[in-house]
C-alpha positions as CSV (number, residue, x, y, z in Angstrom):
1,X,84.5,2.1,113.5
2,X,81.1,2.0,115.3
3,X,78.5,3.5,113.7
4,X,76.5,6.3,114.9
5,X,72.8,4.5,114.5
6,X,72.0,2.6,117.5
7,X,70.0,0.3,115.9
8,X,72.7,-0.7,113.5
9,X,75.8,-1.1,116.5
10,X,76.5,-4.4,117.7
11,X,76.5,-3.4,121.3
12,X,74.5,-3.2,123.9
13,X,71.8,-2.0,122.8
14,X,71.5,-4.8,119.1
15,X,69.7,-7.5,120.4
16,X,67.0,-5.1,122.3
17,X,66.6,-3.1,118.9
18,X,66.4,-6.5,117.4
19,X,63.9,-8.1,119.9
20,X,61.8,-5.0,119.5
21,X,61.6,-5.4,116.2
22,X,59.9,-8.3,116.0
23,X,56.7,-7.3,117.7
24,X,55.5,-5.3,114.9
25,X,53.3,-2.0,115.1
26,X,51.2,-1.4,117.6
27,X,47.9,-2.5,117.2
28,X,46.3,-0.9,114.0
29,X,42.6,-1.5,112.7
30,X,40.6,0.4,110.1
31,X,36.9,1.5,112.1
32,X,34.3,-0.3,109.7
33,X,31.0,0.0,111.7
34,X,31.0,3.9,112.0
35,X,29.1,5.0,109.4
36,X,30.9,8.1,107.2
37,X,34.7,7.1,109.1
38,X,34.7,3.6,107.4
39,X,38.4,2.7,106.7
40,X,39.9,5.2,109.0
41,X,42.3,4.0,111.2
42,X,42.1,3.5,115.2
43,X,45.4,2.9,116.6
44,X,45.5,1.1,119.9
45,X,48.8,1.2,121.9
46,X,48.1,-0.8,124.4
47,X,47.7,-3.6,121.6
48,X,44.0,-4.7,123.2
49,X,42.1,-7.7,121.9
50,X,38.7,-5.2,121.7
51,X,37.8,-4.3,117.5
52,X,38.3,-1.2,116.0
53,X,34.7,0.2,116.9
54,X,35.1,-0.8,120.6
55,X,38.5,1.3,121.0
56,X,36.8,4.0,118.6
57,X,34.0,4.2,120.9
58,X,36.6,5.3,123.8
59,X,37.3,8.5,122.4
60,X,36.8,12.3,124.3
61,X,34.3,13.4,121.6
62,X,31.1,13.4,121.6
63,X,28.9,12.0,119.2
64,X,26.8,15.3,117.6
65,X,30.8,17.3,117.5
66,X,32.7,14.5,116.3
67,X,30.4,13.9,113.4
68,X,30.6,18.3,113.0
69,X,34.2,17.9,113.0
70,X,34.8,15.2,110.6
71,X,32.6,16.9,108.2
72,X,34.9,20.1,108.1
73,X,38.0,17.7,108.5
74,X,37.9,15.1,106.0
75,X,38.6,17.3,103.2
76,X,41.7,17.8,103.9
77,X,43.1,14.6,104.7
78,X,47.1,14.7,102.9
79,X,47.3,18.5,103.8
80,X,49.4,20.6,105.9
81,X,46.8,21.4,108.0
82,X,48.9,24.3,110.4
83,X,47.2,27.1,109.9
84,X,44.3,25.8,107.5
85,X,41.3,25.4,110.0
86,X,39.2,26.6,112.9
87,X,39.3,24.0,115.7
88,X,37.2,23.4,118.2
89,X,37.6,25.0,121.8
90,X,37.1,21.7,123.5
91,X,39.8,19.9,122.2
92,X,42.3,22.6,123.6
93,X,44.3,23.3,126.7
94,X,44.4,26.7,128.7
95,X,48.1,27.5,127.5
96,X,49.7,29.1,124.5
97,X,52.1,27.8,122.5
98,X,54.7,30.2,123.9
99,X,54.0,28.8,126.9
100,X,54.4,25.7,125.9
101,X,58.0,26.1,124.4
102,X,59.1,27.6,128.3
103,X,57.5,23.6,129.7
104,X,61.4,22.9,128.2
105,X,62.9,25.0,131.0
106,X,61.5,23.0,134.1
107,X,64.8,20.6,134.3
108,X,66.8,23.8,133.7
109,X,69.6,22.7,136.2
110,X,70.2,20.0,133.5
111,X,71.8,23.1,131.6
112,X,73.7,23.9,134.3
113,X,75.5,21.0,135.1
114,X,76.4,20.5,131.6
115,X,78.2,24.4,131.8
116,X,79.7,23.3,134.5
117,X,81.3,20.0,133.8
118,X,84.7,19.5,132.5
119,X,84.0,16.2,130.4
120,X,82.7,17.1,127.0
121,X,81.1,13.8,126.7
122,X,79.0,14.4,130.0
123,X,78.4,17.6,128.8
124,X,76.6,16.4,125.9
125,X,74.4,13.8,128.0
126,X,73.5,16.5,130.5
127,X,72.2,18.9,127.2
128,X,70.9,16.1,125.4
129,X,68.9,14.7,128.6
130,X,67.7,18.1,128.5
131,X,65.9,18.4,125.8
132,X,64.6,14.8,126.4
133,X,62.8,16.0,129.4
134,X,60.4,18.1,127.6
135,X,58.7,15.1,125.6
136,X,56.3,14.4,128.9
137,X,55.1,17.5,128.4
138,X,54.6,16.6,125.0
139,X,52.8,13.5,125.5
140,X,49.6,15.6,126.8
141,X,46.6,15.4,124.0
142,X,45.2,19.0,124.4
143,X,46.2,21.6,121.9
144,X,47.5,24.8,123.1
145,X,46.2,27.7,121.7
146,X,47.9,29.3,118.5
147,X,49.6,32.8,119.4
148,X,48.2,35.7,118.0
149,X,50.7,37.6,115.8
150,X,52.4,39.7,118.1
151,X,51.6,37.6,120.8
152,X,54.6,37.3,123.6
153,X,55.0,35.2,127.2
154,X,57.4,36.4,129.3
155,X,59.1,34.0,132.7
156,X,61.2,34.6,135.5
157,X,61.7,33.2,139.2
158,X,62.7,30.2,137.7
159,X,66.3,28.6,137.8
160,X,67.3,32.6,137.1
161,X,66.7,32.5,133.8
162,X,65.0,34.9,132.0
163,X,63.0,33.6,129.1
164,X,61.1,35.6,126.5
165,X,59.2,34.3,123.3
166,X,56.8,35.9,120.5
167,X,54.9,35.2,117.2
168,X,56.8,36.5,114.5
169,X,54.9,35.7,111.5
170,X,51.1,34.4,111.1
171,X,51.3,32.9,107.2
172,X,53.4,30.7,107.9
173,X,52.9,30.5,112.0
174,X,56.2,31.1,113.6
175,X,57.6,31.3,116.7
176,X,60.9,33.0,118.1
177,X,62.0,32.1,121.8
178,X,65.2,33.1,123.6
179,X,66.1,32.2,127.4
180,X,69.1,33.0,129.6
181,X,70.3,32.3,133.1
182,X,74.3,33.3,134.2
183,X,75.4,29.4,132.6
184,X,73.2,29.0,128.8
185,X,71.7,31.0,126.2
186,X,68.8,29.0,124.4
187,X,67.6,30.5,121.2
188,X,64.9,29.1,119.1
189,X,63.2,29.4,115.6
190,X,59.8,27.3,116.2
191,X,57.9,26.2,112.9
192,X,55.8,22.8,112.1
193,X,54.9,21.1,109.2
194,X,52.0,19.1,109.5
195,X,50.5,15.6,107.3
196,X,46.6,15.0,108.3
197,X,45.8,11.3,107.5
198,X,42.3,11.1,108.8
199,X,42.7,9.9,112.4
200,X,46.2,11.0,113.1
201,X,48.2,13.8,112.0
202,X,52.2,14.0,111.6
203,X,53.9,16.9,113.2
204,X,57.6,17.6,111.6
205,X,59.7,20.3,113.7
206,X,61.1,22.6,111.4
207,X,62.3,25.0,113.9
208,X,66.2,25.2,114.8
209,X,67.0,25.3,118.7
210,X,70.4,26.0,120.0
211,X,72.1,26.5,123.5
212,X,75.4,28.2,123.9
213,X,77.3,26.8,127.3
214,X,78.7,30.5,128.4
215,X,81.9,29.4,129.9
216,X,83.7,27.4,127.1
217,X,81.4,29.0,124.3
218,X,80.1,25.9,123.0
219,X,76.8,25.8,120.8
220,X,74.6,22.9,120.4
221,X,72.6,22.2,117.7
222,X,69.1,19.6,118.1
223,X,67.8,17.8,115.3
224,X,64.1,16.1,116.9
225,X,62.2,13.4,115.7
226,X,59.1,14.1,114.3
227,X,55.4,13.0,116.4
228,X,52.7,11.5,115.4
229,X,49.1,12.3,117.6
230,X,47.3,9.1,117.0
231,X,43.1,8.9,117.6
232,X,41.9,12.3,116.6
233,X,38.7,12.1,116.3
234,X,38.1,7.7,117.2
235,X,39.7,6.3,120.5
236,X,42.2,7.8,123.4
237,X,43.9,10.4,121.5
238,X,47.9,9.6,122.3
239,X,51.6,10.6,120.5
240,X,54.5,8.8,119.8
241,X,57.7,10.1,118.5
242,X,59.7,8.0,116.6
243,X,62.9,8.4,115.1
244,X,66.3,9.9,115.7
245,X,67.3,12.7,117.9
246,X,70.5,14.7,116.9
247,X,72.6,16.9,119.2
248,X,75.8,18.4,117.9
249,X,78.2,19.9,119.5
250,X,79.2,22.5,117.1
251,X,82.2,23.8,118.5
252,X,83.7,20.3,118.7
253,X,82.1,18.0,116.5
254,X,80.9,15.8,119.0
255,X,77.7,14.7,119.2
256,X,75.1,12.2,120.1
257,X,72.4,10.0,118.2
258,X,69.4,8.6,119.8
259,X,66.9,6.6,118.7
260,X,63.1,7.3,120.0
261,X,61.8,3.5,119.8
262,X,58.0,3.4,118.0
263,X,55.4,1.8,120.3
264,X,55.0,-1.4,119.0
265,X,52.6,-4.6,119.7
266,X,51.1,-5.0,123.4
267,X,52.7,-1.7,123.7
268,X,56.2,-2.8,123.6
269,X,58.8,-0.3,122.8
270,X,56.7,2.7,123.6
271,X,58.7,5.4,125.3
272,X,62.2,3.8,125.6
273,X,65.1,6.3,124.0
274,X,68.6,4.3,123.4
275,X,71.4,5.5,121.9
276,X,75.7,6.4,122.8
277,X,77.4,10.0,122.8
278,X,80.3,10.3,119.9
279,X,83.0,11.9,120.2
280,X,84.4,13.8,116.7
281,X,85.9,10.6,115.3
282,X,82.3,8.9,115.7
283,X,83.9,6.1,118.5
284,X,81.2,5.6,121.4
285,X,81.9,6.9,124.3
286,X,78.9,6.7,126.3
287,X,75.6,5.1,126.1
288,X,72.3,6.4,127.4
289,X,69.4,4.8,127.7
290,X,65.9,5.4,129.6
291,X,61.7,6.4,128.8
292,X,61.1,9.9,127.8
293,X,58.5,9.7,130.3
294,X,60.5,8.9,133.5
295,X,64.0,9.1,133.3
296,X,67.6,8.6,131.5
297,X,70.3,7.3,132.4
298,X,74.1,6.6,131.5
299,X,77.2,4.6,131.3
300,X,80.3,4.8,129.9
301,X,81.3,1.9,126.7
302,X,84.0,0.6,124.8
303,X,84.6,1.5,121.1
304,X,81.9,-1.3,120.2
305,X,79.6,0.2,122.6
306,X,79.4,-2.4,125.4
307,X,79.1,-0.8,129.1
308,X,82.7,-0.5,130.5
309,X,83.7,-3.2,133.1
310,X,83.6,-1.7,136.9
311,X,80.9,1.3,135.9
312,X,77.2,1.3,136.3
313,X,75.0,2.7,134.6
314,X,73.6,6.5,136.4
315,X,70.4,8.1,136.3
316,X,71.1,11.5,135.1
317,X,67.0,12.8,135.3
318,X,64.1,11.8,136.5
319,X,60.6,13.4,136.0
320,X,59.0,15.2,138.9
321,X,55.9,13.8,140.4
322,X,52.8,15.8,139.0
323,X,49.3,16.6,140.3
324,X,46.2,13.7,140.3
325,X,44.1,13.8,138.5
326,X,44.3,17.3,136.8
327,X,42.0,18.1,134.3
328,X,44.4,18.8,131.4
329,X,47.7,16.3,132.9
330,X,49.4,19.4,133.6
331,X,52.8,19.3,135.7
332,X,53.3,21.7,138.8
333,X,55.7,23.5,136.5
334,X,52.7,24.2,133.8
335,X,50.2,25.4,136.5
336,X,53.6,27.7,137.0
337,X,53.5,29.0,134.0
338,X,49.8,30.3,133.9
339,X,50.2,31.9,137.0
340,X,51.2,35.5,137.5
341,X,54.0,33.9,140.1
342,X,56.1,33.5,137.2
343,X,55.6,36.8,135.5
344,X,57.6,39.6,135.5
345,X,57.3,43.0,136.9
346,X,54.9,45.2,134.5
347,X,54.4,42.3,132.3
348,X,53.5,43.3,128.6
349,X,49.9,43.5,127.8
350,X,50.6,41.2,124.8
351,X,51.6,38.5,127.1
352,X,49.7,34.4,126.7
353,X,48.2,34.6,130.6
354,X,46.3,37.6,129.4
355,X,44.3,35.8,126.8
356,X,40.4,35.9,127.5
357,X,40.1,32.5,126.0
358,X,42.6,30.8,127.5
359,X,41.3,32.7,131.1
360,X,37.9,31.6,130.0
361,X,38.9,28.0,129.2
362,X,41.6,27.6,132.6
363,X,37.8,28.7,134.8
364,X,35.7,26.1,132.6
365,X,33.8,27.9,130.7
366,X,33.8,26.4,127.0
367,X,31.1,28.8,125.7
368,X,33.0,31.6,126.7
369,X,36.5,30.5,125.5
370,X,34.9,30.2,122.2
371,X,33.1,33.3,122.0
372,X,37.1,34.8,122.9
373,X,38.7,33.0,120.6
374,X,36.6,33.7,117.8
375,X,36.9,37.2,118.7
376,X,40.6,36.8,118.8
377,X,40.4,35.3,115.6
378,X,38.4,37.8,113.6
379,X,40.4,41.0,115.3
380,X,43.7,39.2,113.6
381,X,41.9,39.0,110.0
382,X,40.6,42.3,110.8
383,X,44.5,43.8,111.4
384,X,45.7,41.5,108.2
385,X,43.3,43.3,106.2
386,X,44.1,46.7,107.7
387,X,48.3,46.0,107.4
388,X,47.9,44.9,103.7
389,X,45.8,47.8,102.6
390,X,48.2,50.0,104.2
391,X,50.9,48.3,102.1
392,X,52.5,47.5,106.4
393,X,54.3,44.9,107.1
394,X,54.3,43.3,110.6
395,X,57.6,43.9,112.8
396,X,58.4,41.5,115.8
397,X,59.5,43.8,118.7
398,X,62.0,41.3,120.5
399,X,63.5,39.3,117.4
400,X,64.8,40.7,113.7
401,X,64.5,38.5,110.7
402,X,67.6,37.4,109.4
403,X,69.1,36.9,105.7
404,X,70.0,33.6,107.5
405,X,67.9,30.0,105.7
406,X,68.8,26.8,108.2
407,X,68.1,23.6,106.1
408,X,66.0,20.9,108.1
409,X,65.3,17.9,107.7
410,X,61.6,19.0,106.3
411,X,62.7,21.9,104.5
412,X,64.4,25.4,104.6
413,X,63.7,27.5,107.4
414,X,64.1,31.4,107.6
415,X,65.9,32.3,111.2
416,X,64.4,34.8,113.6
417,X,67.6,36.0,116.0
418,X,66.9,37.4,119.1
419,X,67.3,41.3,119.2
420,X,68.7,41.9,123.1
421,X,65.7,44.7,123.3
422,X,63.9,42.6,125.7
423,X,66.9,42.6,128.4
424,X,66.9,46.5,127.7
425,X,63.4,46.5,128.4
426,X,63.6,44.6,131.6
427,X,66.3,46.4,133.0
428,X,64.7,49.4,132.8
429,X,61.4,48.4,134.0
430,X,62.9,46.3,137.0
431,X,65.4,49.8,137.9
432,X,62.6,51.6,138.2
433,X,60.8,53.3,141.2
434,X,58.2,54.9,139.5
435,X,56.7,52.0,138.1
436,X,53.1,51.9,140.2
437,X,51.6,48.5,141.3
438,X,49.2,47.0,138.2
439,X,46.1,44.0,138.9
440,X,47.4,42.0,135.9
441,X,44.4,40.0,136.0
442,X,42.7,42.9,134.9
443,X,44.8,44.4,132.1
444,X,43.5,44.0,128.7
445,X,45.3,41.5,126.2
446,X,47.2,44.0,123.5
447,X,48.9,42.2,121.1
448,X,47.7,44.6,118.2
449,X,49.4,46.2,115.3
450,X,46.8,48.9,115.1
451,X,44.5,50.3,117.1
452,X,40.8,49.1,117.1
453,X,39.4,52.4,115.8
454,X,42.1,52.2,113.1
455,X,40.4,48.7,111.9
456,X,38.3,48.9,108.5
């Protein structure tokens, strides 16, 4: 029987896995001639012949807020660092977080096609491919902006899906997204678990994400890799995500393993994704193969997963050409998603587009989108305060907290289910006649437990 790591099969992809191998890592120096960041390490993945300090030098920071930075950061080098610091405005991106989990629904159709096709095994590289096409989202070094508790981003007029998410808790930040069109449900329990090292911190997904194919009833179940953002605070900031990604096709047992190649010496490696679709018996059926950050493709194998004679291999997806040049390396789909184009009639005053620091930051103003988010920041310890004196506690409108723990590979994670108020709610607003023409751009961002007069 083959097995289901595709560095370990001996087909087609064994000697690639093995060539790759023997480049190494990429290139990794400890920064010596910066004085207080001696020994930290500057990882260059282009694998250039320049020292430590000359690739540390090429950094976004400067100087006088770097050196600010590191002094708040050092301390916590080893920690979970989630939910543990303030962070600078300029190191972030105009976008929420729950915004950034609907930058998975721009290849959409992918979904689509895998309702629609017969063959299980396509299925799976349609769903897989997917969730694939995210990661060049992923790969941009900006932070998006934590949700306020309460916090929700709504989306239509895309693909006819309608997508909802929210911050469900704040200690531990979570996350809670649903979407649905007339072929998938997607449902989603988002929570990281982060390691600081100095330079570079590693992200673990603890969230679960499933998609239920509506006409055989199927559920998948994703298992990422976990990412590493190299070059915090010395050189070009970049991420890599190494390791295995698991779909499994509940319902059937089938499933597929690929393997997220680490970016090794002179860059080689960097990007590539390899790996075969099993079917329940774990025989190869198809292989698939491609760079997160331009395409996939696929072809079916024989039980040792070698390409069948008379196929080809298919390109299944292909990433969309984006804007020069832009600012933050956003995608036409992103600049979608902080426009009111892609919001919904009467959208809720707790939506992400409403933020004032993420307004502030979108129109350049980095004073201001500090000033907001630290106002942001103190209302939230203001309402904590308020909810825990009051013996409250906080209640997500659009998702319940289940009884349900999902074991991860990081740890045990408590599910948020999606409570089918939102569609109730969107019906009724979208029936309606009465419902009088609102400037958005003008409507105050709401995400608040209590009132502000009811603050102490």
């Amino acid at each position: 029987m083959a097995s289901s790591d595709p560095k370990q099969t001996g087909g087609f992809f064994a000697s690639l896995a093995a060539g790759l191998s023997n480049f190494g890592s990429a290139m990794n120096k400890s920064v010596n001639g910066f004085i207080g960041y001696e020994g930290l390490e500057v990882v260059n993945p282009e694998g250039g012949t320049e020292d430590a300090e000359d690739e540390a030098k090429r950094g976004r920071w400067k100087q006088e807020d770097r050196d600010s930075y590191w002094k708040i950061m050092q301390k916590y080098i080893g920690s979970d660092v989630t939910s543990l610091v303030t962070l600078p405005v300029l190191i972030f991106e105009p976008m929420s977080m729950l915004q950034k989990m609907a930058e998975l629904m721009e290849y959409s159709y992918l979904l689509d096609l895998a309702d629609e096709c017969e063959d299980p095994h396509m299925r799976l590289v349609y769903a897989t491919t997917w969730f694939i096409s995210v990661y060049y989202a992923l790969q941009r070094t900006w932070k998006p902006f934590n949700p306020i508790l309460g916090e929700t981003y709504e989306m239509v007029n895309h693909g006819g899906i309608t997508f909802i998410s929210e911050q469900v808790s704040h200690h531990p930040p979570m996350s809670a997204g649903h979407a649905e069109n007339e072929h998938f449900i997607y449902d989603i329990t988002s929570k990281v678990k982060t390691k600081f090292l100095g330079n570079s911190v590693e992200i673990y997904p603890m969230g679960r994400s499933r998609v239920t194919l509506k006409r055989d009833g199927v559920v998948l179940d994703l298992v990422p890799p976990p990412t590493k953002v190299n070059n915090l605070i010395l050189g070009r900031t970049w991420v890599d995500s190494p390791g295995e990604m698991i779909l499994t096709n509940l319902t059937t047992g089938d499933k597929v393993v690929l393997y997220f190649q680490p970016c090794g010496w002179l860059g080689a490696g960097r990007y590539e994704v390899d790996g075969y679709v099993y079917n329940a018996a774990e025989e190869p059926k198809i292989l698939m193969t491609g760079k997160w950050n331009e395409s996939m493709s696929y072809q079916p194998c024989d039980p040792e997963g070698e390409p069948l004679p008379g196929t080809e291999l298919k390109e299944a997806w292909r990433v969309a050409d984006a804007p020069e040049n832009d600012r933050f390396q956003y995608t036409h789909f992103a600049h979608k998603l902080n426009s009111f184009d892609t919001a919904p009639k009467k959208l809720l005053d707790s939506d992400s587009r409403l933020r004032p620091d993420r307004y502030a930051l979108e129109k350049g103003d980095l004073s201001q989108a500090g000033v907001e988010k630290s106002r942001l920041e103190e209302r939230q310890r203001a309402e904590k305060k308020n909810r825990e004196a009051k013996a409250h506690q906080f209640t997500p409108k659009w998702f319940d907290h289940t009884s349900e723990i999902a074991p991860t590979p990081w740890g045990d994670l408590e599910i948020y289910s999606y409570n089918g108020k939102y569609a109730e709610h969107r019906a009724a607003v979208d029936s309606s006649d009465s419902i009088e023409e609102i400037d958005v751009t003008s409507t105050e961002f709401n995400p608040w437990q209590y009132e502000k007069s009811g603050l102490e």
